[in-house]
PDB file of N, CA, C and O in Angstrom:
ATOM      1  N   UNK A   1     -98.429 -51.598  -2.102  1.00  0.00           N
ATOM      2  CA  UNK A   1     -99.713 -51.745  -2.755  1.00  0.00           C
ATOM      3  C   UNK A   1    -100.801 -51.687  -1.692  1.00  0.00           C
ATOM      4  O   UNK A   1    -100.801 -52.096  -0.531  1.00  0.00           O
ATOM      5  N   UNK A   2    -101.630 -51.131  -2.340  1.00  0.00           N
ATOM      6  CA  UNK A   2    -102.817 -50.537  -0.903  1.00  0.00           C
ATOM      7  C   UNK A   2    -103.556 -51.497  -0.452  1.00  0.00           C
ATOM      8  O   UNK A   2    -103.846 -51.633   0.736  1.00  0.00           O
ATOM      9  N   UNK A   3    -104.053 -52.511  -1.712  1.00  0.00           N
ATOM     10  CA  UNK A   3    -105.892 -53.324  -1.247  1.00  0.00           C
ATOM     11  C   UNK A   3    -105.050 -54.715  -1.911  1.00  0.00           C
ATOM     12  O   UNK A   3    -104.443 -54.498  -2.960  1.00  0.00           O
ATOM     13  N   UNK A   4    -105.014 -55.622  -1.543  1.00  0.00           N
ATOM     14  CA  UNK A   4    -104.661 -57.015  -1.960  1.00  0.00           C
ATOM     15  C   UNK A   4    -105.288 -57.131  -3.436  1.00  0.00           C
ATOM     16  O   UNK A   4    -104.795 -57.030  -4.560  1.00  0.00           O
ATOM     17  N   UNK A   5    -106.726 -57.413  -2.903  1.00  0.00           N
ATOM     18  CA  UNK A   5    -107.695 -57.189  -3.793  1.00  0.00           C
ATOM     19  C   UNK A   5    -107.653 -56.380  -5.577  1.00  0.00           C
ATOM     20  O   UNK A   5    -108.135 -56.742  -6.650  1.00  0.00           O
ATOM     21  N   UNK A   6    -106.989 -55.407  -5.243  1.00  0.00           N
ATOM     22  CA  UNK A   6    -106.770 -54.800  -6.221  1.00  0.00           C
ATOM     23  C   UNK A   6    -105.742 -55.407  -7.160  1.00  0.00           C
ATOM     24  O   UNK A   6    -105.810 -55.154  -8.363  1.00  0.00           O
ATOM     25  N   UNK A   7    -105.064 -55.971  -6.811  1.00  0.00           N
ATOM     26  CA  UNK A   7    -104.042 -56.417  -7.780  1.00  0.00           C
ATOM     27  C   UNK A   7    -104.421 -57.906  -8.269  1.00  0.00           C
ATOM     28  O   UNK A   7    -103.848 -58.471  -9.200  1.00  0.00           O
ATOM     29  N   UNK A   8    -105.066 -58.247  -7.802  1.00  0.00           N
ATOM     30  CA  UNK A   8    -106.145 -59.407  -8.738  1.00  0.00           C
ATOM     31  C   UNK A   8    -107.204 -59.254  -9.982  1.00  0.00           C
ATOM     32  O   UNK A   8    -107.706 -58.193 -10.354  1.00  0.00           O
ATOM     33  N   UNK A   9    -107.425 -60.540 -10.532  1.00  0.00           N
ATOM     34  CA  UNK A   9    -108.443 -60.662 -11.437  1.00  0.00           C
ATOM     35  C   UNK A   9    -108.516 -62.123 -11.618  1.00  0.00           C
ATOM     36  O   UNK A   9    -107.497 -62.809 -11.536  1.00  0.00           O
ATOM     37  N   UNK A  10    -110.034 -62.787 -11.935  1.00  0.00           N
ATOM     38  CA  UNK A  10    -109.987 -64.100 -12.556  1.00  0.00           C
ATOM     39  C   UNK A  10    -109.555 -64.324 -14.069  1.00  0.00           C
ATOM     40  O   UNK A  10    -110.067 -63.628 -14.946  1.00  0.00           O
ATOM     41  N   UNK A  11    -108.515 -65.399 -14.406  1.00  0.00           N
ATOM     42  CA  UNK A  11    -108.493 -65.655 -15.948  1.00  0.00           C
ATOM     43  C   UNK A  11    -109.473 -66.303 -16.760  1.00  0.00           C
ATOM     44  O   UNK A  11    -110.640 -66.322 -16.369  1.00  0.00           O
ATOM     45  N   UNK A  12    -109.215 -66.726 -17.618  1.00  0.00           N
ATOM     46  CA  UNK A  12    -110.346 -67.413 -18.622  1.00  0.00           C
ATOM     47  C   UNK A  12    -110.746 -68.769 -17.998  1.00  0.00           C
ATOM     48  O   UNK A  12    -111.774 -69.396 -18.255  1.00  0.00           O
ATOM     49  N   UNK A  13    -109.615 -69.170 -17.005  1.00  0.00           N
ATOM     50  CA  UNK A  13    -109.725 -71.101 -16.706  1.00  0.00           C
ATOM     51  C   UNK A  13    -110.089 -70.566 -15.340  1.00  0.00           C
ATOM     52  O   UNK A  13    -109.721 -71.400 -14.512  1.00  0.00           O
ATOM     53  N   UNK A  14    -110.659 -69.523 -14.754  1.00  0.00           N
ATOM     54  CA  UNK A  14    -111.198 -69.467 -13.636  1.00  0.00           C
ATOM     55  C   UNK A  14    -110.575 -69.057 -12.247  1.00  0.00           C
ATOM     56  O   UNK A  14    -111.144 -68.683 -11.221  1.00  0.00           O
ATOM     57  N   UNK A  15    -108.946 -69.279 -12.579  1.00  0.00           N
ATOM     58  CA  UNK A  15    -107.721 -69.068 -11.690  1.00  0.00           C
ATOM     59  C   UNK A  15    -107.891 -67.774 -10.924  1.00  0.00           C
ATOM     60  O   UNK A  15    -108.832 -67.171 -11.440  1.00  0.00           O
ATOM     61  N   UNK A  16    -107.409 -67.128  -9.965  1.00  0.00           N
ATOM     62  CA  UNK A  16    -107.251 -65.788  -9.391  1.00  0.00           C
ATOM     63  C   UNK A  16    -105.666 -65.602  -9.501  1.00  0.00           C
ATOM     64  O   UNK A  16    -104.783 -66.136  -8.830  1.00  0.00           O
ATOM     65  N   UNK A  17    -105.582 -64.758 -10.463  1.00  0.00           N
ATOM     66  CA  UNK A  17    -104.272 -63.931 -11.046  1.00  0.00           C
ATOM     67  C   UNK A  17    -103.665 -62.713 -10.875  1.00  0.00           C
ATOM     68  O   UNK A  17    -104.575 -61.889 -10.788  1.00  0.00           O
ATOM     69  N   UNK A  18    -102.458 -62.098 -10.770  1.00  0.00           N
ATOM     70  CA  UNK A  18    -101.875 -61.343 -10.449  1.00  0.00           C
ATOM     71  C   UNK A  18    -102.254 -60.341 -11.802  1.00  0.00           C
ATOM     72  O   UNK A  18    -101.799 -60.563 -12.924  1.00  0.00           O
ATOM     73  N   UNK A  19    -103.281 -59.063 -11.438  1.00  0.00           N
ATOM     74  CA  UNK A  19    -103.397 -58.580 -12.965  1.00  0.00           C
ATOM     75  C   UNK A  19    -102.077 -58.683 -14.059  1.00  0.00           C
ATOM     76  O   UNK A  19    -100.893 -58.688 -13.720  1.00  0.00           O
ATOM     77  N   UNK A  20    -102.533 -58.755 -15.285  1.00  0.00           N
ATOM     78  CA  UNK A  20    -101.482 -59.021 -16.711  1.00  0.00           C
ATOM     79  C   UNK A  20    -100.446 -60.034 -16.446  1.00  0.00           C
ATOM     80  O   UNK A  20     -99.451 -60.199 -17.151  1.00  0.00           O
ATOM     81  N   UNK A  21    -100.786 -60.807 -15.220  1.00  0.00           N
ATOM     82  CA  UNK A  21     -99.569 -62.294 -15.320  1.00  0.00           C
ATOM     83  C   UNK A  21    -100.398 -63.757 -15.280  1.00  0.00           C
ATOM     84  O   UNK A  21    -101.475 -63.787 -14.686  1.00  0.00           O
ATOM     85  N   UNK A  22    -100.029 -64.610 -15.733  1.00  0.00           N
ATOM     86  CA  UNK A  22    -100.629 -66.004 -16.327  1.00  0.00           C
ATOM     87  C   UNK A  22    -100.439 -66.251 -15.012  1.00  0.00           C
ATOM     88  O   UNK A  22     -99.744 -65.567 -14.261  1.00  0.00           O
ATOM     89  N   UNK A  23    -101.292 -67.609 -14.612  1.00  0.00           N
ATOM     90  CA  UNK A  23    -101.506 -68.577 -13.706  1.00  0.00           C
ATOM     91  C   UNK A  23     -99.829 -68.619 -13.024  1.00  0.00           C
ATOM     92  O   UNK A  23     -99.348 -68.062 -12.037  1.00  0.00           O
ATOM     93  N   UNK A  24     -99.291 -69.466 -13.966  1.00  0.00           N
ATOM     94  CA  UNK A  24     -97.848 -69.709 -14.012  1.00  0.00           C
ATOM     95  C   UNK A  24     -97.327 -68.775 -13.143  1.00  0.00           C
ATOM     96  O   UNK A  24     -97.024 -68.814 -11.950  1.00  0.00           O
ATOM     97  N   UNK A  25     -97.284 -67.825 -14.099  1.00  0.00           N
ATOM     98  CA  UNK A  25     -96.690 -66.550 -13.543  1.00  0.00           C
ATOM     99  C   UNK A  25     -96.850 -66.028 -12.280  1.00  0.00           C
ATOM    100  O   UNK A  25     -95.873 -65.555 -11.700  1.00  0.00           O
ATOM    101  N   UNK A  26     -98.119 -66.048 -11.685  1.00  0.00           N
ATOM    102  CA  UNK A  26     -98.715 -65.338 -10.646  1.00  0.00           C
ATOM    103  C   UNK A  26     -97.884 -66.592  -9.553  1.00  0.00           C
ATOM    104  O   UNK A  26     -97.049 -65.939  -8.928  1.00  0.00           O
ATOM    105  N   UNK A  27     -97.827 -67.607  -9.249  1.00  0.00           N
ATOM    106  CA  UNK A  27     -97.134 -68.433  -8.771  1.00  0.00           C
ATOM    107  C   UNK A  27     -95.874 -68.375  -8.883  1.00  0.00           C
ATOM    108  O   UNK A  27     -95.303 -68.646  -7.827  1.00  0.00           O
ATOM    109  N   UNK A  28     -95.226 -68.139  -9.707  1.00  0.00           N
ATOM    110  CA  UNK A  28     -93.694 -68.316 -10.127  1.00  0.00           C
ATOM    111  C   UNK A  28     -93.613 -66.551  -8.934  1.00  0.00           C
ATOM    112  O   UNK A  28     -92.955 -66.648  -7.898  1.00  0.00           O
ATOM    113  N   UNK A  29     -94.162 -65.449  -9.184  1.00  0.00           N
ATOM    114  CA  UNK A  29     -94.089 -64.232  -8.620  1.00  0.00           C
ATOM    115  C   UNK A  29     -94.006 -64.212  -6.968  1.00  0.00           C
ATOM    116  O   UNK A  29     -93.411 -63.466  -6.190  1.00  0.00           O
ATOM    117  N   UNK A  30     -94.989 -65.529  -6.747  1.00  0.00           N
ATOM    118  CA  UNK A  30     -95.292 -65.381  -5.152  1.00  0.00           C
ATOM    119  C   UNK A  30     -94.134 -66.280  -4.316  1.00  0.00           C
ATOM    120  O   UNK A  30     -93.817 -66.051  -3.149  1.00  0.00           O
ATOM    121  N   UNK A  31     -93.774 -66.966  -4.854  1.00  0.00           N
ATOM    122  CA  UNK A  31     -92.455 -68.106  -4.975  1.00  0.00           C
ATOM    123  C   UNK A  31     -91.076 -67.051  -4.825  1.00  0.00           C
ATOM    124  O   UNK A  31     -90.224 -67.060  -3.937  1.00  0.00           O
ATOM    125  N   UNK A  32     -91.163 -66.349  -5.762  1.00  0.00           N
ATOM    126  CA  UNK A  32     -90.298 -65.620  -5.670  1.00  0.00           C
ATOM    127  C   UNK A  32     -90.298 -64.627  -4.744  1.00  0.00           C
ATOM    128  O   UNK A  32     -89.174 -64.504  -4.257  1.00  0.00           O
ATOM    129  N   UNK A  33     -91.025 -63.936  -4.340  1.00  0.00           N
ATOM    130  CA  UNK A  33     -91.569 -63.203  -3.465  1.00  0.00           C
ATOM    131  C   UNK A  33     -90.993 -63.473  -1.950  1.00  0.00           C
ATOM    132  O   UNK A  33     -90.489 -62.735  -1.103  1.00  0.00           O
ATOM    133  N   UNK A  34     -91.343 -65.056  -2.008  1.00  0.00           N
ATOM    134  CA  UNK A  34     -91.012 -65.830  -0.495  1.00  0.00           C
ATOM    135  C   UNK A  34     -89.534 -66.165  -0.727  1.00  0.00           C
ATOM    136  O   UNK A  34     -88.907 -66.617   0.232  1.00  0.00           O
ATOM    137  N   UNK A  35     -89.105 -66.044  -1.540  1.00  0.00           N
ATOM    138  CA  UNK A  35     -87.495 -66.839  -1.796  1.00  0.00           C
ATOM    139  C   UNK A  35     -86.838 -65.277  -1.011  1.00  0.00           C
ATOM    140  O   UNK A  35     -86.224 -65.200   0.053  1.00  0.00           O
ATOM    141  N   UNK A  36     -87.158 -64.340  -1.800  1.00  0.00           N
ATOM    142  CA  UNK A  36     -86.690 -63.110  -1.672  1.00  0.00           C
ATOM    143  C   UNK A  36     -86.733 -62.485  -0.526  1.00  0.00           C
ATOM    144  O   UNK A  36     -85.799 -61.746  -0.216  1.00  0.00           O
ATOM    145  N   UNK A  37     -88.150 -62.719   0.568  1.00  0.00           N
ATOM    146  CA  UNK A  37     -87.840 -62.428   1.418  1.00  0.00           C
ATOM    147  C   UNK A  37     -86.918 -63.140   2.661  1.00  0.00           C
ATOM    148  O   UNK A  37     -86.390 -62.496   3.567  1.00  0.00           O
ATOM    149  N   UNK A  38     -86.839 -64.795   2.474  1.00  0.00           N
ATOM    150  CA  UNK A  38     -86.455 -65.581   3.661  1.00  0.00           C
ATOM    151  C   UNK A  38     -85.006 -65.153   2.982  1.00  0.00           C
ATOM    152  O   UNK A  38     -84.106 -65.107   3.820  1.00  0.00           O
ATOM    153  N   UNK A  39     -84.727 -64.931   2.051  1.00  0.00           N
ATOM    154  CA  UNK A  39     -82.987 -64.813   1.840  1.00  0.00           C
ATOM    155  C   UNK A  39     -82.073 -66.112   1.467  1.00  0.00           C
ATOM    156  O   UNK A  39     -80.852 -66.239   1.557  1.00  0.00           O
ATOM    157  N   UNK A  40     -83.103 -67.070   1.003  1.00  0.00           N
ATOM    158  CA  UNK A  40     -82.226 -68.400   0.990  1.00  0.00           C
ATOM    159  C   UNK A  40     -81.739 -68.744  -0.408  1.00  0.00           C
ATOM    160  O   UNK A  40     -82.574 -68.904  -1.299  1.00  0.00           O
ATOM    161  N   UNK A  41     -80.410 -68.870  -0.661  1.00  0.00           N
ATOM    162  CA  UNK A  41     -79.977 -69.043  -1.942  1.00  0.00           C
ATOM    163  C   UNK A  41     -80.688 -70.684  -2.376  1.00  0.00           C
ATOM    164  O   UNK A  41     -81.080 -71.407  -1.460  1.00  0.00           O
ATOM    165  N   UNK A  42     -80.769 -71.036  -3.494  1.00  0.00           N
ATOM    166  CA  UNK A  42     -80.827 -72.385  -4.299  1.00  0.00           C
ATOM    167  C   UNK A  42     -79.963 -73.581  -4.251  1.00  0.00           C
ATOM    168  O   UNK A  42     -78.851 -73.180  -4.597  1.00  0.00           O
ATOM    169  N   UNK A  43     -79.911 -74.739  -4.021  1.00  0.00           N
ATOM    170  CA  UNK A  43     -78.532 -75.240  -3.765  1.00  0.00           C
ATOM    171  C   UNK A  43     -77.859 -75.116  -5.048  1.00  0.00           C
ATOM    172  O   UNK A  43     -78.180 -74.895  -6.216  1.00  0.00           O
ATOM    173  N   UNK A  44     -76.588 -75.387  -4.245  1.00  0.00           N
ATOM    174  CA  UNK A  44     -75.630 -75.311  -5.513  1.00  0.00           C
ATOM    175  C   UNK A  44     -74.904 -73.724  -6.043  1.00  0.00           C
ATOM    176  O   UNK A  44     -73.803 -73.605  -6.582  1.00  0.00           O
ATOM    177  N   UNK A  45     -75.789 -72.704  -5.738  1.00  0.00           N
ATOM    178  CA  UNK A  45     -75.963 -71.646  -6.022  1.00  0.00           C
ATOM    179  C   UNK A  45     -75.238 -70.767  -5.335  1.00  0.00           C
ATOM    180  O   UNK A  45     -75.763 -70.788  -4.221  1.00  0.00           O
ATOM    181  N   UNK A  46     -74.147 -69.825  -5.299  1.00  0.00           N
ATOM    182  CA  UNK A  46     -73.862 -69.023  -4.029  1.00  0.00           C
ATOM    183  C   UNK A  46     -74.733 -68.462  -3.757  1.00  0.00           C
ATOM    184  O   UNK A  46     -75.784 -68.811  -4.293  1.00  0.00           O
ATOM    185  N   UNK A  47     -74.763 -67.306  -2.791  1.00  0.00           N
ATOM    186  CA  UNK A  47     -75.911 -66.786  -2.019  1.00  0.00           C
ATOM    187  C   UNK A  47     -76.303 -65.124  -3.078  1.00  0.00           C
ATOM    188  O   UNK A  47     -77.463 -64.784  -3.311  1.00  0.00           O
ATOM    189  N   UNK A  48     -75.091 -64.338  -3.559  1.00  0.00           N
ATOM    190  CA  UNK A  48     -75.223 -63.514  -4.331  1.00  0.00           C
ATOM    191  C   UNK A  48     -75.790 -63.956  -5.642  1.00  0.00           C
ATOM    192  O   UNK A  48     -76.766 -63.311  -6.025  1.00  0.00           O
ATOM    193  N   UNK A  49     -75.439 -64.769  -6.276  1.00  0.00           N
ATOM    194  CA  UNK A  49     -75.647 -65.037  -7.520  1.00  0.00           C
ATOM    195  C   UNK A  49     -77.280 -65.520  -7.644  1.00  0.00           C
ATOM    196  O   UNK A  49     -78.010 -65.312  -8.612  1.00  0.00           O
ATOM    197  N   UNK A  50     -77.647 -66.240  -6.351  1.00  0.00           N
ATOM    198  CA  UNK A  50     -79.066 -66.640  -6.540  1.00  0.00           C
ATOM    199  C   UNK A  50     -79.805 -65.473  -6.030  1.00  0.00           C
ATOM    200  O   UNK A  50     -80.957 -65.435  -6.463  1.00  0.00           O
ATOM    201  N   UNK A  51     -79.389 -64.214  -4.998  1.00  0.00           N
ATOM    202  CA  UNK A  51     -80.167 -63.545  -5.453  1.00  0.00           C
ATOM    203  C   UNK A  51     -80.508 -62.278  -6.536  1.00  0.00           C
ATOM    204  O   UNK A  51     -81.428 -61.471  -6.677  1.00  0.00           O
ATOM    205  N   UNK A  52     -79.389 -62.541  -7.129  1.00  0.00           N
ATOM    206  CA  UNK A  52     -79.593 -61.261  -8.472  1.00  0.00           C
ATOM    207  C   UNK A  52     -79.960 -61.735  -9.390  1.00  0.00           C
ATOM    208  O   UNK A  52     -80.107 -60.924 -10.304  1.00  0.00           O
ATOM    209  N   UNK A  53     -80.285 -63.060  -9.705  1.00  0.00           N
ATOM    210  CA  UNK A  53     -81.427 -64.631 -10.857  1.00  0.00           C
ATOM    211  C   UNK A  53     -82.575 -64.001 -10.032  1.00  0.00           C
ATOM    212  O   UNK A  53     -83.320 -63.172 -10.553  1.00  0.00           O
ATOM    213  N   UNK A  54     -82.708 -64.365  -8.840  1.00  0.00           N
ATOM    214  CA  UNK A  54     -84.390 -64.008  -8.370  1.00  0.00           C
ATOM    215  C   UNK A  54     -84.854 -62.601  -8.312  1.00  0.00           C
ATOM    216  O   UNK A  54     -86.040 -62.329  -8.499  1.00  0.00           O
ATOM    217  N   UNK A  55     -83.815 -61.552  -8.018  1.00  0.00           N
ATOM    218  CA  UNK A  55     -84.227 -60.322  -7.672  1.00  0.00           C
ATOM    219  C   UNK A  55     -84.651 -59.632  -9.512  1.00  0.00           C
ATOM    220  O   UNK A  55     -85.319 -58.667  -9.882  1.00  0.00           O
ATOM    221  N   UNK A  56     -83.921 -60.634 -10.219  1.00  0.00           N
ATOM    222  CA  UNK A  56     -84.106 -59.501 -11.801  1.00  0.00           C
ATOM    223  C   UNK A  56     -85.204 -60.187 -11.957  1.00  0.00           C
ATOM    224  O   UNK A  56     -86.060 -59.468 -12.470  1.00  0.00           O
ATOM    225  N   UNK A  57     -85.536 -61.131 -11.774  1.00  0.00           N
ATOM    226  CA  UNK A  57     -86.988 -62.241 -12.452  1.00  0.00           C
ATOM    227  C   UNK A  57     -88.215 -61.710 -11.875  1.00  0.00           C
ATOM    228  O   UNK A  57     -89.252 -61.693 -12.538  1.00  0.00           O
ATOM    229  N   UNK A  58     -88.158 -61.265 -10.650  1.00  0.00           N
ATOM    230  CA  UNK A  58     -89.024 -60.582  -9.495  1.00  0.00           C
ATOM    231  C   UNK A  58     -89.382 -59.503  -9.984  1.00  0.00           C
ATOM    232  O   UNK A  58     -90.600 -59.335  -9.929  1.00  0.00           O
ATOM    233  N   UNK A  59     -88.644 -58.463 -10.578  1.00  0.00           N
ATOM    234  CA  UNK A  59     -88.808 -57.583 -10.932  1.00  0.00           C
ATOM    235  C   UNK A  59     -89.399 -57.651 -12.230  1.00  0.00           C
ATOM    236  O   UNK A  59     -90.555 -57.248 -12.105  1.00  0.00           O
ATOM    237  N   UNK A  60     -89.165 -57.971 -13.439  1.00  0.00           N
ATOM    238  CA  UNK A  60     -89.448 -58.223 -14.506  1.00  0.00           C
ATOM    239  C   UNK A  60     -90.853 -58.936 -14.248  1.00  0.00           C
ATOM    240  O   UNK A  60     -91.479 -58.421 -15.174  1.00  0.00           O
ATOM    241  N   UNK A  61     -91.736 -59.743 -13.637  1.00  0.00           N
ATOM    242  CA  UNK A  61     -92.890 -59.992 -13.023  1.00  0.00           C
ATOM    243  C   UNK A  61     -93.592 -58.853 -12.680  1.00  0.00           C
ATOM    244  O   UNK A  61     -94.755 -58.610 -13.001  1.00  0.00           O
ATOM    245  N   UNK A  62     -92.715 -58.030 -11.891  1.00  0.00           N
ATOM    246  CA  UNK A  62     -93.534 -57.166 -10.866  1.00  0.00           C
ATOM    247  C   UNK A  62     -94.015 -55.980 -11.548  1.00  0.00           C
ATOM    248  O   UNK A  62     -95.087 -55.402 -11.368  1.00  0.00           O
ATOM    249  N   UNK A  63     -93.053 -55.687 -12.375  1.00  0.00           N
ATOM    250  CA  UNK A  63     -93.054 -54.596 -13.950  1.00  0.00           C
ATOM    251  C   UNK A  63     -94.207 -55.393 -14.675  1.00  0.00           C
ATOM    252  O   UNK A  63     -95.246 -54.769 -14.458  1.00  0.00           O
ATOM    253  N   UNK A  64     -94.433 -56.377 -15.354  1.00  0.00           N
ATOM    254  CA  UNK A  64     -95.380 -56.346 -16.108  1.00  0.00           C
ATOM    255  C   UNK A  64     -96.807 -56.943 -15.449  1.00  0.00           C
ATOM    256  O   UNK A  64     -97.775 -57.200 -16.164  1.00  0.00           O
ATOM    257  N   UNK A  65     -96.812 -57.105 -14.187  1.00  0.00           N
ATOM    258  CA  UNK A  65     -98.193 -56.982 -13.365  1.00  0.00           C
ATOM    259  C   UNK A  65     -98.793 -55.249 -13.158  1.00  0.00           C
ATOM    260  O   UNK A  65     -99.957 -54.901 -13.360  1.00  0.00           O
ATOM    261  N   UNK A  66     -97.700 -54.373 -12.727  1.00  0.00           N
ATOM    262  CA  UNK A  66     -97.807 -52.805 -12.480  1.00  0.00           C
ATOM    263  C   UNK A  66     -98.198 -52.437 -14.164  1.00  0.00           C
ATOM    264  O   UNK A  66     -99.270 -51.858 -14.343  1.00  0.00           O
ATOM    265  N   UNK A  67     -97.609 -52.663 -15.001  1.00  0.00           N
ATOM    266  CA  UNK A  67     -98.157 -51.786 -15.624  1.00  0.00           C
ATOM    267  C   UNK A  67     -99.476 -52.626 -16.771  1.00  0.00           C
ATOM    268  O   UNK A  67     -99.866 -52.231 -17.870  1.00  0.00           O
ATOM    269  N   UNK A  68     -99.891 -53.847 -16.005  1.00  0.00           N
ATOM    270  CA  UNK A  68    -101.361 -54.188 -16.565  1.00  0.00           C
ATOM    271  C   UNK A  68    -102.526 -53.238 -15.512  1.00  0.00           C
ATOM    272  O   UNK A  68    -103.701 -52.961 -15.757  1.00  0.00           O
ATOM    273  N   UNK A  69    -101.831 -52.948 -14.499  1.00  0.00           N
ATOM    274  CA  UNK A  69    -102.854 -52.727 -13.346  1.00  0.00           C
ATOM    275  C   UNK A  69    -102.941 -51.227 -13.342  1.00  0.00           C
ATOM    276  O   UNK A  69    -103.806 -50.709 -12.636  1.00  0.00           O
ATOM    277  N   UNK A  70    -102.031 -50.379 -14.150  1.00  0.00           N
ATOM    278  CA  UNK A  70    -102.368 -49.176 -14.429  1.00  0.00           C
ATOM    279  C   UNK A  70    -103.899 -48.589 -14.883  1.00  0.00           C
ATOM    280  O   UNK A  70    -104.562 -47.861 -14.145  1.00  0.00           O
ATOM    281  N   UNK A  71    -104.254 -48.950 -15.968  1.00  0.00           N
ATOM    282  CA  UNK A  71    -105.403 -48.496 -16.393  1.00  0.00           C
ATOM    283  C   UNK A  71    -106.813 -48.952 -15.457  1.00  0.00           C
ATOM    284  O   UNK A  71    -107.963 -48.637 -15.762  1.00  0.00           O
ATOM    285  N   UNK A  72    -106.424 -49.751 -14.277  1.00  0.00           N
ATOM    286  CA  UNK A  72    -107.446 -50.071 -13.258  1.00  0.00           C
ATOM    287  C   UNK A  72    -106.963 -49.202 -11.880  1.00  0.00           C
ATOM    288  O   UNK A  72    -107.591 -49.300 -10.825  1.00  0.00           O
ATOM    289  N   UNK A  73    -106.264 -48.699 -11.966  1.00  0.00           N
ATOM    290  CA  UNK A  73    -105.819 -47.908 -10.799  1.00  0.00           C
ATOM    291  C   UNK A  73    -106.425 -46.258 -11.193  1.00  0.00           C
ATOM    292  O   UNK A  73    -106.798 -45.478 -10.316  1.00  0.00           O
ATOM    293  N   UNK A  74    -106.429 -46.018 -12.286  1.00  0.00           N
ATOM    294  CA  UNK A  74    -106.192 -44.440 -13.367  1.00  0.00           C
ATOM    295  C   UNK A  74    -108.529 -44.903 -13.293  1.00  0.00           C
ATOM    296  O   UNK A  74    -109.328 -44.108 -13.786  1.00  0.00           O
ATOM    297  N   UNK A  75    -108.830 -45.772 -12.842  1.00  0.00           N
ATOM    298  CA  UNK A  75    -110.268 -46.231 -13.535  1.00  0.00           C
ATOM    299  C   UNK A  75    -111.008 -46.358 -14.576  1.00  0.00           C
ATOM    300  O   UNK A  75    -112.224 -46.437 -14.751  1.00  0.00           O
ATOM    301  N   UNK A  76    -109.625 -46.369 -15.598  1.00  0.00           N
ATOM    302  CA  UNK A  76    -110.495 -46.654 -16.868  1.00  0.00           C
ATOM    303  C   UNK A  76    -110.828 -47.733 -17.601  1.00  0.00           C
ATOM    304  O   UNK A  76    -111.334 -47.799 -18.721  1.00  0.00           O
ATOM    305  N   UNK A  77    -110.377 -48.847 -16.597  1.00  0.00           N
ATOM    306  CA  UNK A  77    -111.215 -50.218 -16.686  1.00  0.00           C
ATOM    307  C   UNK A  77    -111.751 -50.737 -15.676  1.00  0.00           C
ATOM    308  O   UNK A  77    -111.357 -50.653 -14.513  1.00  0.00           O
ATOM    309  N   UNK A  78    -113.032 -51.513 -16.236  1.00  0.00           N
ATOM    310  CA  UNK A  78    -113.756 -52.054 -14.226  1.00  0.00           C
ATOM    311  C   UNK A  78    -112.605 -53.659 -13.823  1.00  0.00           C
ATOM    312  O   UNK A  78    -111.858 -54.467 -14.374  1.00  0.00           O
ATOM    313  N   UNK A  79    -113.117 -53.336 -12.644  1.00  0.00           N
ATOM    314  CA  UNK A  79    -111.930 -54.264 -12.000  1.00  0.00           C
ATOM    315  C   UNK A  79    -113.060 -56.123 -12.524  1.00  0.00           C
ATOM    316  O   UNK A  79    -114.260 -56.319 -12.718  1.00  0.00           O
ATOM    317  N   UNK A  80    -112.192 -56.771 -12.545  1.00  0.00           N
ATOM    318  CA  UNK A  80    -112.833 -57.931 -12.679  1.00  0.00           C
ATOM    319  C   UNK A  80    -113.235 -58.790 -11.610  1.00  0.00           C
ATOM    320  O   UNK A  80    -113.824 -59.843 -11.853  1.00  0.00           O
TER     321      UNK A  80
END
């Protein structure tokens, strides 16, 4: 992704959000993000199994942030 910037927007409660993902979400994404890169399984968890729980959840996030941020990439909405 090119501009940080770009993949933001403020929500209704004022938050700075991952375009088309809730507060929640945008947190739960960046969490995951860091899990995914340090490589550390969950306790309890083997090391494969926790990361194919985080790697499908990551994705499924990352899919419906990309395709809110389409129609601001294409410019046919102003960025917020």
């Amino acid at each position: 992704m090119s501009n940080d910037d770009d993949r933001y927007e403020i929500d209704s409660a004022g938050n700075r959000v991952l375009i088309g993902l809730s507060a929640e979400e945008t947190l739960e994404f960046i969490q995951l993000d860091e899990a995914i890169s340090d490589s550390r399984p969950l306790p309890g968890v083997s090391h494969d199994e926790c990361m194919r729980m985080e790697d499908r959840r990551w994705l499924e996030l990352y899919e419906k942030h990309e395709a809110a941020r389409r129609p601001f990439l294409t410019g046919s909405k102003t960025r917020h």
